[in-house]
N, C-alpha and C positions, 0 to 999 in steps of 0.2 A: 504493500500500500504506500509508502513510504516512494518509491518511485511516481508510482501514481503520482500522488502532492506532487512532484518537483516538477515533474514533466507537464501537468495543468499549470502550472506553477509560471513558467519559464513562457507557456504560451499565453497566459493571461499578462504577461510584462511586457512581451512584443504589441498583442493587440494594442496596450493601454500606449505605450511610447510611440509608435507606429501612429497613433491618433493626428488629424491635424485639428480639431478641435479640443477647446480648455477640457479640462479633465481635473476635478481636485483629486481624483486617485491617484494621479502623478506623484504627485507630493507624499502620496505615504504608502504609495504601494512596494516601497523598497524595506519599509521602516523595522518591520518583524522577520527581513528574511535570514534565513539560515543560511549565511554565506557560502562557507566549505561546501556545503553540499549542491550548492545553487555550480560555484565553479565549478566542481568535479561534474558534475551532470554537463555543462554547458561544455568543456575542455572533451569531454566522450563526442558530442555533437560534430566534434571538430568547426564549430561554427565562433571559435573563440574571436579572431577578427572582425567579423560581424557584430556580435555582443561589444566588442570595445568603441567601437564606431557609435551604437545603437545608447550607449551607454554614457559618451559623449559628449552626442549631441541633446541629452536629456542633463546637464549637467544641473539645470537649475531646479530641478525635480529627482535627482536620486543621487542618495548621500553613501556613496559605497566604500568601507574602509581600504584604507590604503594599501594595506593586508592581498584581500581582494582583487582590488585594482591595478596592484603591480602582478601579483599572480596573474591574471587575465591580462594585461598587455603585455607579458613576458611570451606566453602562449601564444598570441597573436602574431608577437613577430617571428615566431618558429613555424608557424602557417604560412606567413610571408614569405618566408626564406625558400620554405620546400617549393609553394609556388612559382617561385621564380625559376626552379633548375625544372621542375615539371610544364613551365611552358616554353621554357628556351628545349627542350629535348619533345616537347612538342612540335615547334614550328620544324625541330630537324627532322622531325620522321614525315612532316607534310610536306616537306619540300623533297625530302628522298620517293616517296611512292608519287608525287609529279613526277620527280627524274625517271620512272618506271613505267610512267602510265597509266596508273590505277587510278581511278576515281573513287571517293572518299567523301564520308557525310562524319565531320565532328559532331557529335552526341554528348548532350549536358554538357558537364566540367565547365571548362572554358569557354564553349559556345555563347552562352549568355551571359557567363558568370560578370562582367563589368553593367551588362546592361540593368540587369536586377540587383544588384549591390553597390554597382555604383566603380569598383576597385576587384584585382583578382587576388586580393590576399583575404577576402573575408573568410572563405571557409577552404576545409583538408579537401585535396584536392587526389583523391584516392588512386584513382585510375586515368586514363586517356581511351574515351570510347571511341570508335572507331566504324562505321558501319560502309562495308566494302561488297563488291560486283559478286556472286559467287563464283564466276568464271573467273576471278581473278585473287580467289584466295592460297594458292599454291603458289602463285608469285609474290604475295607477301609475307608467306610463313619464310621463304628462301631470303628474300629480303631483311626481315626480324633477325634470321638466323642468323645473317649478317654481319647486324647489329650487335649482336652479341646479347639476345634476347632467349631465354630458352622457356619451353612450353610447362605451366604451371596445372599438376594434377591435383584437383579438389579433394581433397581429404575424406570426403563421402564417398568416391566411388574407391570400390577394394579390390576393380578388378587389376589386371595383368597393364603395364605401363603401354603398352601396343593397342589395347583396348581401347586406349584413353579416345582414338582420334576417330572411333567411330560413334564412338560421345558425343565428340562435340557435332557430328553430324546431325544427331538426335537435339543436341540445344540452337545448334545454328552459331553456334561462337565458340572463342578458343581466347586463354587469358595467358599473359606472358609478362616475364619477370626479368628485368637486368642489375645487376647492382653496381653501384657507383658510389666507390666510399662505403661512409659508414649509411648511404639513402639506397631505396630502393624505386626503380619504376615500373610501374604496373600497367599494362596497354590491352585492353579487352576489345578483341576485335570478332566484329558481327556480321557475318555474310546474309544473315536471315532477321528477320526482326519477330523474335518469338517471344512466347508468356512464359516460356521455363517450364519445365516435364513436370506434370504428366498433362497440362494445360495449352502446350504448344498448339495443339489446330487448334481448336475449338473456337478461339477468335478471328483466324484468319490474317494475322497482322500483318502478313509478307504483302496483302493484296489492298495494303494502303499506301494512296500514294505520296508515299516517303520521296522519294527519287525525283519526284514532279513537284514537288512545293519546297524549294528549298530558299537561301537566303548567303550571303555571306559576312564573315566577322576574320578582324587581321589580329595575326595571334604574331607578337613579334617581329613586324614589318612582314609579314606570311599570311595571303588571304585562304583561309580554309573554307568550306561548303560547312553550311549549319541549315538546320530544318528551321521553316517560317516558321512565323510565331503562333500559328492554329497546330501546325504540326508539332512544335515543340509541346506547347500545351498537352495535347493529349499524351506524348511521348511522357513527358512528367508525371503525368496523371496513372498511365496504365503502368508505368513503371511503379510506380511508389503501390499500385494497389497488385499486382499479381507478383512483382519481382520481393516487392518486402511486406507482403501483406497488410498494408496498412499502419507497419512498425516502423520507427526511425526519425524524430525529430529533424534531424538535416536535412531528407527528401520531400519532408513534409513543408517545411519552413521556406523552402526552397519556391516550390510550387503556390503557397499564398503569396509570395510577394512576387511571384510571377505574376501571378492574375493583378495582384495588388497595380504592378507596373501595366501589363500588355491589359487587361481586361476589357477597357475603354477601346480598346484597340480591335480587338478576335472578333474575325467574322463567323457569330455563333451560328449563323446558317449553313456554313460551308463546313464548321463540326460537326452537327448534326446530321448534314448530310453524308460525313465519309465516315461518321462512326457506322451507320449501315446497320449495323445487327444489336438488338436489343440486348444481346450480353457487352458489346462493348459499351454504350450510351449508358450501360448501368453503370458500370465500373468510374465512367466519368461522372456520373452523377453523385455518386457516393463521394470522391472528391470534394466535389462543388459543397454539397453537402457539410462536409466535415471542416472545410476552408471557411465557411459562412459561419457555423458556431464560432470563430475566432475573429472573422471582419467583419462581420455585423452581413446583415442583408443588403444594405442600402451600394454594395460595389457592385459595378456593372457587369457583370456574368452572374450576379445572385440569380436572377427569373427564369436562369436559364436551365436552370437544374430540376424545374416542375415539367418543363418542354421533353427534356431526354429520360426520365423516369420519376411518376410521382411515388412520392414518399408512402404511399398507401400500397407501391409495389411490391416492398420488403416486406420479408417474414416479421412475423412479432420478435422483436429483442436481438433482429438481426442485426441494426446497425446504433446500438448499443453495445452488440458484441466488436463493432469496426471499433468504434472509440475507444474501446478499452484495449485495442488493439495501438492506438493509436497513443493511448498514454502508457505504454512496455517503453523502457529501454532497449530491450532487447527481445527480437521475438523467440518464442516459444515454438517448439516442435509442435505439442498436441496446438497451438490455435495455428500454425503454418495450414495444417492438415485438416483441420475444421474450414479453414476458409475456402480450400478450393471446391467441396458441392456447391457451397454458397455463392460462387462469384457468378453461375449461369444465371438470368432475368424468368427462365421459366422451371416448373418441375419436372418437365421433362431433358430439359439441359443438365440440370442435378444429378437427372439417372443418370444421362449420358455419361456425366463428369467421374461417378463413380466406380460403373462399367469398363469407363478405357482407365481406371487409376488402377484398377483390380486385375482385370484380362489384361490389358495390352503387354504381348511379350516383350518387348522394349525395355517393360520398367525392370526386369530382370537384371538387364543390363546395366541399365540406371545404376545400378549398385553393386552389383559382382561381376559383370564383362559377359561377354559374349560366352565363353564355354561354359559358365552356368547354364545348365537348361531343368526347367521346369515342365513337366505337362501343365497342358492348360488347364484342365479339372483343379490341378494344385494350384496356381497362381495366386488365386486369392488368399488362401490359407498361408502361403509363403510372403508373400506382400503385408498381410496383418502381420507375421512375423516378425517382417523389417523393421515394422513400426515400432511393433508395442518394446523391442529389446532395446530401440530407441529413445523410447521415452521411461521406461525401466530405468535408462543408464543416465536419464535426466539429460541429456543433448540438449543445446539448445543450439540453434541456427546463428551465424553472425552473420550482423549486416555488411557484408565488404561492399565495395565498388561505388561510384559514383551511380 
């Protein structure tokens, strides 16, 4: 519970400072907080530069010991510093795959990161997304290899290291690791744009057009390809709700001051139009939803969220369950697995969802490699298996990646 508090906590401090109207909560909404624990929660976020900024600019309204304040700008500039070698070793790999030919969509991180904060040192800037041709991801792994990049195997799966790369066939991406010094850089590259197993079809996502609504942004005198700002949006949106279930402060925080910024902006009819299928419009709507409990109604994408799924469409206590999903530090195994029935718009998408989490011979894979083999009559009793030893052994998921 104790997390709970902090994480309402830290979002009830943004709303209030974020205001541009008087507010006397300004003035003493600092006044009882529980420092340490406020830092250590905000420092996990990696959004310690942003908080120092946010903190600031509020200086006539929050009295924060100097304890604190140096802690939290110490942070900051160690944010600042990684950022700067994560985008100078950015602009190198976008300027190398031009010298190669490949065409390239930067995804989150840096894509927007100045335009919605303002500066690229507010928040950890984990990964360098990457979304490439699939005809042309053989020439970037050789390229990476290069680089002196080598292919990083997820700790989930247990099967044989050979196995790995028909994996990542299965997720549509491959994540790779170099070090330099005592830093490491992390480059998750996506030839597919999927929801992550066992949820990949189900939405469809390869057959949005990504590719056709794009924008650009210069990442150290280096102009990279970045998704418009509808497409960004929903990229935000389904990520934070399929890829981290609704869990994660920094993707979440990320995405209201998206809207906070572009909202006024987003052609809500051209979303609506390419969300297409009633499970994705859900997924954004829950979003919208959950963004609105913290900016009030009155921002311009609030009406929008009755348009793509009214609130009477959820299960009872279902989006009850998102919020509490939404105030975890860290998600949980059992609610990871509770939310994918949940995230179809009908009951019959539910079956579906369960059907292909149970049968599909894949998931086998998913987790011990190709020469596991199950019958199919067994799958599901072997699938419950994975789980429940899972959550037995108390697992919990971490949030990596941008």
């Amino acid at each position: 519970m104790i997390e709970h508090h902090l994480n309402k906590k830290i979002l009830s401090l943004i709303a209030l400072l974020n205001s541009d109207s008087p507010n006397p909560e300004k003035t003493s909404c600092l006044g009882n907080a529980d420092w340490p624990a406020l830092m250590s929660t905000i420092k996990q976020t990696g959004m310690a530069g942003y908080f120092a900024s946010l903190f600031l600019q509020n200086q006539d309204c929050t009295a924060i010991p100097p304890k604190a304040s140096e802690d939290l700008n110490k942070s900051a500039r160690r944010v600042a510093a990684l950022n700067v070698f994560s985008e100078t070793e950015c602009a190198h790999i976008l300027r190398g795959l031009s010298s190669i030919g490949v065409e390239n969509i930067l995804l989150k991180g840096l894509s927007y990161m100045e335009d919605i904060y303002g500066d690229t040192s507010a928040r950890t800037m984990s990964d360098i997304d990457l979304l490439i041709r699939p005809a042309d991801r053989l020439k970037v792994l050789e390229y990476l290899t290069a680089e002196g990049y080598s292919n990083y195997v997820i700790p989930l799966f247990q099967g044989e290291e050979d196995d790995f790369s028909k994996l990542t066939d299965l997720i549509g991406e491959a994540h790779f690791m170099k070090k330099s010094g005592a830093l490491t850089i992390n480059i998750d590259l996506h030839w597919k744009m999927r929801a992550g197993y066992p949820m990949s079809d189900y939405l469809a996502l390869d057959k949005l057009p990504w590719w056709e609504n794009t924008g650009a942004v210069v990442i150290e005198n280096t102009t990279a390809r970045r998704l418009s700002p509808e497409m960004q949006f929903m990229h935000l949106a389904l990520h934070f709700a399929l890829h981290h279930q609704y869990t994660g402060l920094r993707w979440f925080i990320e995405l209201v001051l998206f809207l906070k910024r572009y909202g006024n902006e987003l052609d809500w009819d051209f979303i609506y139009e390419t969300a297409a299928t009633d499970d994705c419009r859900k997924l954004l709507a829950v979003c919208l939803r959950l963004s609105a409990d913290y900016m009030g109604e009155s921002w311009p994408g609030a009406s929008n969220r009755q348009k793509l799924l009214p609130d009477r469409a959820l299960l009872p206590g279902e989006y009850r369950f998102y919020k509490r999903c939404l105030m975890r530090q860290s998600r949980s195994r059992l609610s990871s697995y509770a939310c994918m029935p949940l995230f179809p718009a009908t009951i019959k998408g539910r079956l579906g969802m369960i059907h292909h989490f149970f049968f599909d011979p894949q998931g086998v894979m998913f987790w011990h490699g190709s020469k596991t083999e199950i019958p199919g009559l067994l799958r599901p009793f072997y699938n419950l298996y994975i789980i429940g030893s899972q959550l037995l052994r108390g697992r919990r998921t971490q949030s990596r990646g941008d």
